[in-house]
C-alpha positions in Angstrom: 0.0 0.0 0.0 1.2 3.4 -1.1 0.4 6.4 1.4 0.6 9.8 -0.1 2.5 12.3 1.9 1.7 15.5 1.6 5.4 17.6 0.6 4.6 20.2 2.3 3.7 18.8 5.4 7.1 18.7 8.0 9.6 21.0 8.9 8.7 24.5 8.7 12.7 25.4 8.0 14.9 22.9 6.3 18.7 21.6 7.0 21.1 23.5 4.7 21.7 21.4 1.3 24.7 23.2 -0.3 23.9 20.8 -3.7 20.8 23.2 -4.0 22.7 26.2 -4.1 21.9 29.9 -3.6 19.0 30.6 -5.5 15.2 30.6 -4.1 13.8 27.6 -3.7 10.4 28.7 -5.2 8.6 25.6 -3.6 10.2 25.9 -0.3 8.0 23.5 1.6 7.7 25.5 5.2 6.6 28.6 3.0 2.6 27.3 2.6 1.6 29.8 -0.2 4.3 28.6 -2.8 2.2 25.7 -3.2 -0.2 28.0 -5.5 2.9 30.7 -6.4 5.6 27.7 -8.1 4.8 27.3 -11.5 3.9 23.8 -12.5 4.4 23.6 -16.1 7.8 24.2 -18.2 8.4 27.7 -18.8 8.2 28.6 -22.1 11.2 30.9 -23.4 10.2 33.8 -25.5 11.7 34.8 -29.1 14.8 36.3 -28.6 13.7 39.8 -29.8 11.1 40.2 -27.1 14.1 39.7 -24.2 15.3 43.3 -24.5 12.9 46.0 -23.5 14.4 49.3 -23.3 13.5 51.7 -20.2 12.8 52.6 -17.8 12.9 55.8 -17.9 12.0 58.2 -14.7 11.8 61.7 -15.1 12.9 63.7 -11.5 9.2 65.0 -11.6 7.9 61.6 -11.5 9.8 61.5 -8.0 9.1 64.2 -4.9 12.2 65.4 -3.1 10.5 64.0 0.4 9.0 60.8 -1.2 12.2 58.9 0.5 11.9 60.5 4.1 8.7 58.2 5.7 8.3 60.3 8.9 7.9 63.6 6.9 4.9 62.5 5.1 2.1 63.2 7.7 1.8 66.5 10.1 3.2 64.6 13.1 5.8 62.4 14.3 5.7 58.3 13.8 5.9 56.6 16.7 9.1 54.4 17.0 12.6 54.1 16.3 13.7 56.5 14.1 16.4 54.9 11.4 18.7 55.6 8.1 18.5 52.7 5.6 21.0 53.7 2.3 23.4 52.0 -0.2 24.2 51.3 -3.8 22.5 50.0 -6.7 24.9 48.0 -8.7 25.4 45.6 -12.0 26.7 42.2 -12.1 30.1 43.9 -13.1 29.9 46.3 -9.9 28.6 49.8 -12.1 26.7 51.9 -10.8 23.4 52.4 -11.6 22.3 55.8 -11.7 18.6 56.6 -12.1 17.0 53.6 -10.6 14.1 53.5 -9.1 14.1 52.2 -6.0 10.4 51.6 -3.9 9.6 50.3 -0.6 7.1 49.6 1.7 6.6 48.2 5.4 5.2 47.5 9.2 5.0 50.0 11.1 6.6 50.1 14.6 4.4 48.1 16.2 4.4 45.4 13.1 1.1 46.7 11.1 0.8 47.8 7.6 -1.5 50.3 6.9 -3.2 48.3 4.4 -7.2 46.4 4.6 -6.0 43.0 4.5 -3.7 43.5 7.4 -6.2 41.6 10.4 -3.0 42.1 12.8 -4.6 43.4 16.3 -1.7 45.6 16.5 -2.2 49.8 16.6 -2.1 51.6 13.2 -0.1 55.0 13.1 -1.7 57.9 12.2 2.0 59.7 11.1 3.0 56.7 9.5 1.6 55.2 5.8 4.7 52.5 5.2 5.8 53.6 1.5 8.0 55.6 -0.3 10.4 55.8 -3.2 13.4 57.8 -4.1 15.6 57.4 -7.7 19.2 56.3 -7.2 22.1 59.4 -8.2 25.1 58.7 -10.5 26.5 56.6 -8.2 23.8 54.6 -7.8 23.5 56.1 -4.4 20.0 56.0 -2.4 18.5 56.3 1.3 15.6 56.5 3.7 14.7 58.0 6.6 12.1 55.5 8.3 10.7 53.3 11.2 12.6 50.4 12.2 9.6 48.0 11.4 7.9 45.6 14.4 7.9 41.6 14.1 4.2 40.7 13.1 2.1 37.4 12.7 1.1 35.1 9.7 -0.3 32.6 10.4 1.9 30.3 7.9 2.4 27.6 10.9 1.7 27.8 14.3 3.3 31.0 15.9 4.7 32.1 13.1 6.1 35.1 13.3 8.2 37.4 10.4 11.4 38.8 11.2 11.2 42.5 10.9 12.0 43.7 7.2 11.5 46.1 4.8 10.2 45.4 1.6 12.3 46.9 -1.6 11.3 47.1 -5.7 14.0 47.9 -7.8 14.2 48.6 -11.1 17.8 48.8 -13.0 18.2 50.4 -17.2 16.2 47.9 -18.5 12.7 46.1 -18.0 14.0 42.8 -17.2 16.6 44.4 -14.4 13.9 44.6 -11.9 14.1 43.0 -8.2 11.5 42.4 -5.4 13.1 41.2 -2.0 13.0 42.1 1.5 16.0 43.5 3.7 16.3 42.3 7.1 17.9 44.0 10.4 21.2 42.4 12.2 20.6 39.6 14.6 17.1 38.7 15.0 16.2 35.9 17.1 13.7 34.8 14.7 16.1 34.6 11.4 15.5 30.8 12.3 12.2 30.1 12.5 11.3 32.2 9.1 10.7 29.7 6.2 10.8 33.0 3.8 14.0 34.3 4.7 15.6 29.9 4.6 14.0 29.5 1.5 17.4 31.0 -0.2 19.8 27.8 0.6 22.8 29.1 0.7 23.7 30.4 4.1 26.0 33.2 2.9 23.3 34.2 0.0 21.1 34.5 2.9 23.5 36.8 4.9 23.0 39.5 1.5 19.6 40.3 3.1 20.9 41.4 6.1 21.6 45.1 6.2 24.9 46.3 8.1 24.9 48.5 11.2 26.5 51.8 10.3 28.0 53.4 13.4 29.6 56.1 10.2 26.3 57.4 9.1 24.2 57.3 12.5 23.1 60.5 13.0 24.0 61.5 17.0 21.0 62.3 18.7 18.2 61.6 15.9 19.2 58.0 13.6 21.1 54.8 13.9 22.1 54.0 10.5 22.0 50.8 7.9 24.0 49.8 5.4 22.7 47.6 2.4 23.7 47.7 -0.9 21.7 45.7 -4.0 23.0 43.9 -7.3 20.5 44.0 -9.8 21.1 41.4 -12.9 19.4 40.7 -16.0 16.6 38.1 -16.4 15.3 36.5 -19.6 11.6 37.1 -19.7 9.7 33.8 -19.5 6.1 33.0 -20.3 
């Protein structure tokens, strides 16, 4: 007699296996909702011509000087701890990519998202909407003054809890240059329990999401500061 078992019924975080490397394992089996997000079909490659999509372009109008500043965006104070969150935007070669829009969104300090679907018992902040968006310079330079976001739950297993993060959207010179991931904060306890953030296999690919305290660029008195600079690379378009 065969007994199914269902895959993504066990351990909520897996061993390390080095033989799977350091990409995403889009099926991670702890992480419930891949289940419907995986694809299960081949991917069908695209003609050739179609792989190259010149843009984006963003204007400095489409961007507000204070769009990258989240606790200027309402008439008083968030409540929280105040932090700096800047780095580069880079190539695969290490060049600088100026012009990039870079987007992100988040919990606030007590780990709730101004958003409907967010159920989390936790208070919502009147000073504080989560988003905001700023284009890289020459350098590929950009920052944010924020909230250092709370821990929140999801339900995904029994008290599961996400590791505070921020979300980031990135886009690079060209369509297919564009990045969605999440930076995390240095030595949270619950880095271990997170199938989202073990889902990348490789321990030190996992160790890129983590930003850097930055005793250089804490402000005295106002901002503790953290580092975290982004590779963007080039990704055929599939259908």
């Amino acid at each position: 007699m065969t007994i199914a078992v269902d895959p993504y019924e066990g351990p909520v975080v897996l061993a390390d296996d080095p033989s799977l490397g350091p990409e995403v394992q889009v099926d991670y089996p702890g992480y419930r909702s891949t289940r419907w997000r995986a694809p299960k079909e081949p991917l069908v490659t695209l003609p050739e011509e179609l792989h190259r999509l010149d843009g984006p372009v963003f204007g400095e109008a489409t961007v507000e000087p204070a769009d990258n500043d989240l606790t200027r965006q309402h008439d008083g104070e968030p409540l929280g701890e105040r932090i700096l969150v800047h780095g580069r935007v880079m190539d695969e070669s290490g060049r600088p990519l100026g012009g990039a829009l870079v987007e992100v969104w988040q919990a606030n300090a007590a780990g709730r998202y101004r958003h409907q679907v967010d159920g989390h018992p936790a208070p919502l902040d009147p000073n504080f909407s989560g988003a905001g968006r700023v284009l890289t310079d020459d350098d590929g330079h950009y920052s944010f003054t924020t909230i250092k976001p709370g821990a929140y739950p999801w339900q995904n297993h029994p008290n599961a809890w996400r590791p505070a993060h921020i979300h980031f959207s990135l886009f690079g010179r060209g369509f297919e240059q564009r990045l969605v991931t999440q930076m995390y904060f240095p030595g949270d306890p619950l880095f271990a329990h997170d199938p989202i953030f073990n889902s990348i296999r490789d321990p030190r690919s996992r160790e890129l999401l983590v930003a850097r305290f930055d005793l250089e660029r804490t402000e005295p008195e106002w901002a503790l500061a953290f580092a975290w600079d982004i590779v963007l690379r080039a990704t055929p378009f599939e259908a």
